[in-house]
N, C-alpha and C positions, 0 to 999 in steps of 0.2 A: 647799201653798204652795211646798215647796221643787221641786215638779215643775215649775210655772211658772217659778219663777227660771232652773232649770236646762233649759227648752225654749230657754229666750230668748238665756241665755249660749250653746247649744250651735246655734243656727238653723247658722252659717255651716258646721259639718261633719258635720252630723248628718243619714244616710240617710235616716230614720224608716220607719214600720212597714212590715213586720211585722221586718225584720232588725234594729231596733235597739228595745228594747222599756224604758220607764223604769219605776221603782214604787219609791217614800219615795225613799231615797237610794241604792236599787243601779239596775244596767242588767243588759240583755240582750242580749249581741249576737251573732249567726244569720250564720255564714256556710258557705260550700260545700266551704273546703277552710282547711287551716292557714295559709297564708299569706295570704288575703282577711282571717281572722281577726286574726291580728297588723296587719295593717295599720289595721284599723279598730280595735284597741288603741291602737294609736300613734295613730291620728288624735284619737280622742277624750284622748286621755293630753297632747297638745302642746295641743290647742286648750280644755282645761281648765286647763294650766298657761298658758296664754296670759291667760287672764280669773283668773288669781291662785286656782282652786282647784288641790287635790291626788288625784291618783289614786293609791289605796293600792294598790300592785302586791303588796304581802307577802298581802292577801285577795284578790286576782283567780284566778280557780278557772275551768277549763275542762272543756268535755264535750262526748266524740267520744260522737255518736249515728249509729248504721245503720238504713238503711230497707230493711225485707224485701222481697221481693218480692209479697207478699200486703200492703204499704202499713201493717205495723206498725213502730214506733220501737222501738229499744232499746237503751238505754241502752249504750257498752262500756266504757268509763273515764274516769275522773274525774281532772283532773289539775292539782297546787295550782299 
């Protein structure tokens, strides 16, 4: 239920998949470098507090991943 709610309030900034990915009450969001990624923080962080929710910035948690050249992921830091 609360993934509907939060499609609805989020239509007007919200990319959707595969870069912005929802489930219960967290998100996911996929970008190419650190500043696409802030940016899409901030988008969703104004346009949440726009519709009167709050975005917890003290649990927002980031993760730089590299892709090999043989097309595997790996994980290199985790960062709160």
């Amino acid at each position: 239920m609360f993934i509907i709610v939060l499609k609805a309030l989020s239509k007007e900034f919200r990319g959707g998949l595969p870069w912005e990915l929802l489930y219960a009450d967290d998100l996911a969001l996929l970008a190419e470098s650190k500043a696409e990624l802030m940016e899409k923080i901030k988008r969703w962080k104004e346009g949440m507090e726009c519709k009167g929710l709050r975005v917890n910035m003290g649990k927002t948690k980031v993760m730089r991943c590299v892709v090999s050249n043989d097309q595997s992921v790996q994980a290199v830091d985790a960062v709160k």
